[in-house]
Structure formats: structure tokens, C-alpha cells
C-alpha positions in Angstrom: 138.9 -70.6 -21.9 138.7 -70.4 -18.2 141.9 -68.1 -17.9 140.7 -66.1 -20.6 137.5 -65.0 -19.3 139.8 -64.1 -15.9 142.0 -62.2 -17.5 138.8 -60.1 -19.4 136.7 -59.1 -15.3 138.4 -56.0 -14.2 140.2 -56.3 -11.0 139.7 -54.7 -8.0 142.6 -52.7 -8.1 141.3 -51.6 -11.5 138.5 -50.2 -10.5 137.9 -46.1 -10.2 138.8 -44.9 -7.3 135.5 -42.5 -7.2 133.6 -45.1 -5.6 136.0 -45.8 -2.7 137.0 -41.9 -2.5 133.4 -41.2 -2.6 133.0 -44.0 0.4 135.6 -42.2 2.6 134.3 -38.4 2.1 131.9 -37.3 5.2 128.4 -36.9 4.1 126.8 -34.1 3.6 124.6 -32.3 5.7 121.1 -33.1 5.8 119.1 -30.9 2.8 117.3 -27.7 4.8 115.0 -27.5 1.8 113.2 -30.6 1.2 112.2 -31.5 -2.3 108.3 -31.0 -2.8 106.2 -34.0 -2.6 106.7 -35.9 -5.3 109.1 -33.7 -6.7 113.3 -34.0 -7.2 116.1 -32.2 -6.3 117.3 -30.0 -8.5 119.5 -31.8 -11.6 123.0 -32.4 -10.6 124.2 -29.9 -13.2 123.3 -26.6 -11.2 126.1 -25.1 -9.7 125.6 -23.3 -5.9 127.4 -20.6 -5.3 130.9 -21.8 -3.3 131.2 -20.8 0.3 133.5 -17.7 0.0 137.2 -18.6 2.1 138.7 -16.2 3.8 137.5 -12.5 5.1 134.9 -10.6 3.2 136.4 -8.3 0.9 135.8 -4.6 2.7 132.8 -2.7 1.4 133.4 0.4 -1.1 133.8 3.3 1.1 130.3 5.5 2.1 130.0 8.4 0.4 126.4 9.6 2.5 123.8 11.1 0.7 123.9 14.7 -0.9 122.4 17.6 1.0 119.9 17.9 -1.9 118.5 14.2 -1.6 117.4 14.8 1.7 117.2 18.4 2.7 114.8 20.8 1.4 117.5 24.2 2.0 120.2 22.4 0.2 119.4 21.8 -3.8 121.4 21.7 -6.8 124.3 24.3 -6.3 123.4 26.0 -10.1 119.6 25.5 -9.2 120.3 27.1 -5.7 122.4 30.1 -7.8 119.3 30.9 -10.1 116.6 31.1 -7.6 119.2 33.1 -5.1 119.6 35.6 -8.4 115.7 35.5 -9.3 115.4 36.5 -6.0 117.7 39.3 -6.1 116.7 40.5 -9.9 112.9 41.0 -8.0 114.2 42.9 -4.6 116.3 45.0 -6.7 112.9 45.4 -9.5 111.0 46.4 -6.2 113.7 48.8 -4.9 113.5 50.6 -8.9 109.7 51.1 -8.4 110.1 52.5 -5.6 112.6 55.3 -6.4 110.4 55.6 -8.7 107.7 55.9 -7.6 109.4 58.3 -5.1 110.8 60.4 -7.5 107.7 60.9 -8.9 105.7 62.2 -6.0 108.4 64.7 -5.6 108.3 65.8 -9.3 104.3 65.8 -8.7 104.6 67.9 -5.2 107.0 70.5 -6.9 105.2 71.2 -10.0 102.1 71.8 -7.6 103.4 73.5 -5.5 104.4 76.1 -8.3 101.4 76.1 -9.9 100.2 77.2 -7.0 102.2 79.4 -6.2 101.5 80.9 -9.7 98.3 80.3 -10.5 96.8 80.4 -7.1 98.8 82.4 -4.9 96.7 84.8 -2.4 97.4 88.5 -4.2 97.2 91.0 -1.5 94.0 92.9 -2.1 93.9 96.3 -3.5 91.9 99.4 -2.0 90.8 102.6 -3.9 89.3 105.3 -2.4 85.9 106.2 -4.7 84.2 109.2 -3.1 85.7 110.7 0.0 83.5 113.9 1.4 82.9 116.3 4.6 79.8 117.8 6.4 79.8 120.2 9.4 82.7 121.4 9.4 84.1 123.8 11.7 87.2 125.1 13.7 87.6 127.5 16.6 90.8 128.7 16.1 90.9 130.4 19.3 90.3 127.5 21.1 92.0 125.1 19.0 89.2 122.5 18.3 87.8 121.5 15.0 84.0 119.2 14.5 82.9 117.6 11.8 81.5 114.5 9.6 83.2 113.0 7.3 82.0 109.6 5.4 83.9 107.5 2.7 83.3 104.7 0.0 86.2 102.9 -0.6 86.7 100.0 -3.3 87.9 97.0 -2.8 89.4 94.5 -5.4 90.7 90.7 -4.7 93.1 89.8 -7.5 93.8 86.2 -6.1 92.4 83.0 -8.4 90.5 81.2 -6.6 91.5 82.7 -3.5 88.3 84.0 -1.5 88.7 87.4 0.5 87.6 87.0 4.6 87.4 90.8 5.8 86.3 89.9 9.8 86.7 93.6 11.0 88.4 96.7 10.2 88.8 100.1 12.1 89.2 103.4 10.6 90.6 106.9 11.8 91.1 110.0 10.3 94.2 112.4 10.0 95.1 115.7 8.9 98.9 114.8 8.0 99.7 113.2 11.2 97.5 114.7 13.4 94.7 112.4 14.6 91.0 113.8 14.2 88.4 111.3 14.5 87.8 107.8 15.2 85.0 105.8 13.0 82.9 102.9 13.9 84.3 99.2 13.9 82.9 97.3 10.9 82.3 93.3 10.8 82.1 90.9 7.7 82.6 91.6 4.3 83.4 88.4 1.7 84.3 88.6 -1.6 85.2 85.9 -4.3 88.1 85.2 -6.3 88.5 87.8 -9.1 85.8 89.9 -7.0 85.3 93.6 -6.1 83.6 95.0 -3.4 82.7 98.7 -1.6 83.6 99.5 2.1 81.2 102.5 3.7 82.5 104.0 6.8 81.8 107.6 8.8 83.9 109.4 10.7 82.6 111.8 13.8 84.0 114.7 16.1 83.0 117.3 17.8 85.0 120.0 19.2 88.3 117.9 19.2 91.2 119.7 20.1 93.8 119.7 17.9 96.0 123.0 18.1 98.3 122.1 15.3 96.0 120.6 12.8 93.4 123.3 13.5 96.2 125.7 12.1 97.6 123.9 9.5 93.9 123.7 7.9 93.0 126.7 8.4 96.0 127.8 6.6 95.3 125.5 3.9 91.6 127.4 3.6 93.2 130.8 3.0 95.9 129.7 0.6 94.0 127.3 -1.8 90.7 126.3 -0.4 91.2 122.6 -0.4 92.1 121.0 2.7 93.8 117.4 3.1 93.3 114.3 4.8 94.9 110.8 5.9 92.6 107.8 6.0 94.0 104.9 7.7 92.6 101.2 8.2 92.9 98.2 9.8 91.5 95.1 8.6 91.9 91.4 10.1 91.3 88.8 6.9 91.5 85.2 5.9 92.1 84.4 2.5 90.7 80.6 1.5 91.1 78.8 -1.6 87.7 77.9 -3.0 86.0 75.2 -5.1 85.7 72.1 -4.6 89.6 70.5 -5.6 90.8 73.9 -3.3 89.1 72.9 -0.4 92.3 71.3 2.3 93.7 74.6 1.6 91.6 76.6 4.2 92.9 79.6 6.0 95.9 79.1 3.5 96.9 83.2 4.1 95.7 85.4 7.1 96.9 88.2 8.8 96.0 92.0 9.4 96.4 94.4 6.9 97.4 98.4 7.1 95.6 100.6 4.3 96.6 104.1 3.9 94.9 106.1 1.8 96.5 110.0 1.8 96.5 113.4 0.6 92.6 113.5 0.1 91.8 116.6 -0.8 88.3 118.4 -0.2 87.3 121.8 -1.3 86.7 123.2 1.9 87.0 127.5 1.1 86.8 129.6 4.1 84.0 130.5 5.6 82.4 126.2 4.1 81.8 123.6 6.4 80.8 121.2 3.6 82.5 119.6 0.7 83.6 116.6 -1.4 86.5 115.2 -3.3 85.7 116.2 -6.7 84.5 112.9 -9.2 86.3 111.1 -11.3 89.4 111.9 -8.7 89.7 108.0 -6.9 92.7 107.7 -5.0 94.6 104.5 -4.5 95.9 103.9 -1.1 99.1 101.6 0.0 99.1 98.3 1.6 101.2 96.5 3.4 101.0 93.6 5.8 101.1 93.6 9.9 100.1 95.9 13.1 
């Protein structure tokens, strides 16, 4: 019985060799992270991650960051196309409007100005001679000098729309052909409207004026027909203004001096008469024409 129960206790030798391996490993370092009071270490069945052998494994290669993650000028390369091509659809829209806008004005400025030029353009004025007659009339043919009066009505008419008529002065002289007789008095002012018409007085004086040639062409003129003839020539300094109120930048748009001749006037003037007048009804237009 004795041997039986020997044989039946393990042997040394038989048993595991964990415990005596175990005995013969180095201990492990002392736990950084003590258990909590009264708590345990963690249950033998978790697993820490093993201590990696060797060199690290290199890192994936660094890439940066894109432009558009951190700089406001560099976005999206289709986001960055659309606003470049918004912006260039609204320079170009501007640039439109403006030839436009351009082209319009001009249109504008040319149809103005012909209207103007059509509608409103400064007509030159016209003269007419109304009444034309003589008093104290005399010549010396010996002598060669002729005297006389002579006064005149002449009418004036401004054609231009809305162009207003500025007569500051005008001069007058008498001829017989062109022989000059007498000289009349300067005259100042006379205004006249668009579309208006007007009458310009004037006298003409000499006395005992020599004047061999014309004394002997009128006398001839007395024996032949009665009716001698005369040259009236003015002189006139004008302004021409548009008027009303949308006319009113166009001021002194036409001025000048004007050159009126009104010929051939005939007077009955019979030998022997020293007075007469061109007969009524018998107005004479005279000729205009701009400059000295």
C-alpha cells in the first residue's frame, strides 16, 4: 500500500515547468499606474499593446495643405474660373453701356444739331424799300452842285424761328449810280422778334454838294423822262439770338454786319421840280449780303 500511494504523488521532475521558468524570468517592472484604493488591476485577459521591435515604419509622405485651405487668393480652380468670368461678363456689360450710351449722345447731338439747323437757323433778314421821296431839290449846273432832302421808310422782315433780330447801328448814304450825294444820320437800336417785321426811317441832307458828273447825268435824266434815279446803301451791325426759354445758351449764335442795297429808285422829278416821291404801291426790294 505504501508503494502504491508513492507511485500515485507526482514527482518533481513531473512537475510543469511554468513554475520554475516563471522563478527564473526577471520581474517586471514596478506598475507606474497604481491600482485605485481598493480596487484591482485590470483582469489578466487584457492584452497591451506589444512594444513595437525594430525602427518605426517611415510616415506617409506630406502632401501640405492646398492653397485654398489656407489662402484667401487661391480657391477652387473651377470656383476661381467662374468668378474670374463673372467678372469679365460685367466689365464687358459696362464697356456695352457705355458705347452705348456714347453712341447715343452722338445720335442725340446730330439730330439737334439739324434741327437746328432747319428749324432754327438765323435767315438773313430781308429789307424792302416802302416809300422813298425828295424835297428841295436843286442843281446848278454851271457850278456843278446839287441840294436837297431826301427821306426813306424801309421795311424790314426777320424770317428766322425763334431767332431774334439785334440791329445796334446802321449808316446810310445816298447815290446817284455811283456817284455819292449825301450822307444820313447814324441810327441806334432797333429789335425785332422771330417771325417779326419792322420799319427803318432815315433822312438824307445836302446842300450845294458838288458833284459834276451826277449833276449831269440827272439833269439829263430830267429832260429825257422826268424821273431821276437813286442808290440807297446801308450798313447795319446785328446780333441774331435764339429766344425762349429752351433757346437761351444759344446767345449771340449769328452776328456780323450787313450791306443793304437798295437801287434804281426812281422819283418823278420833271424839270424845272424840286419835289417828288416814288410813286405807291412801287416798293423795291434791295440785296443783301454779309460783311464790310
Amino acid at each position: 500500500m505504501a508503494s502504491t500511494t508513492e507511485t500515485n504523488q507526482p514527482r518533481p521532475s513531473d512537475q510543469p515547468a511554468t513554475q520554475s521558468s516563471e522563478a527564473h524570468q526577471p520581474r517586471a517592472a514596478t506598475d507606474p499606474y497604481p491600482p485605485p484604493v481598493g480596487g484591482t488591476h485590470p483582469p489578466p485577459n487584457m492584452s497591451y499593446a506589444h512594444p513595437q521591435q525594430g525602427y518605426p515604419t517611415a510616415a506617409p509622405p506630406y502632401h501640405g495643405y492646398h492653397a485654398s485651405a489656407y489662402n484667401p487668393y487661391y480657391g477652387d480652380p473651377y470656383h476661381t474660373a467662374a468668378s474670374y468670368n463673372q467678372a469679365d461678363d460685367a466689365a464687358s456689360s459696362c464697356f456695352r453701356c457705355f458705347c452705348i450710351i456714347m453712341f447715343l449722345l452722338v445720335i442725340f447731338t446730330l439730330l439737334a444739331s439739324i434741327f437746328m439747323f432747319a428749324v432754327v437757323r438765323p435767315d438773313t433778314p430781308a429789307f424792302k424799300v416802302e416809300s422813298f421821296s425828295v424835297s428841295n431839290f436843286n442843281l446848278v449846273p454851271g457850278s456843278k452842285v446839287v441840294s436837297g432832302k431826301w427821306e426813306a421808310s424801309i421795311y424790314v422782315d426777320n424770317p428766322s424761328y425763334r431767332m431774334k433780330l439785334d440791329i445796334d447801328r446802321w449808316e446810310t448814304s445816298l447815290y446817284h449810280k455811283d456817284n455819292f450825294l449825301a450822307m444820313g444820320s447814324v441810327m441806334h437800336s432797333m429789335n425785332l422778334d422771330s417771325r417779326a417785321k419792322g420799319t427803318m426811317h432815315m433822312k438824307m441832307e445836302t446842300y450845294n454838294t458838288t458833284a459834276s458828273s451826277a449833276v449831269e447825268d440827272m439833269e439829263k435824266e430830267q429832260k429825257e423822262g422826268g424821273n431821276v434815279s437813286f442808290n440807297l446803301r446801308l450798313t447795319l451791325s446785328y446780333d441774331m439770338k435764339a429766344s425762349g426759354f429752351w433757346y437761351n445758351h444759344y446767345s449771340n449764335y449769328r452776328s456780323g454786319t450787313l450791306r443793304v442795297k437798295c437801287s434804281d429808285l426812281k422819283v418823278p422829278l420833271p424839270a424845272g421840280s424840286n419835289t417828288g416821291s416814288m410813286p405807291g404801291g412801287s416798293s423795291k426790294t434791295c440785296d443783301t449780303s454779309d460783311g464790310f
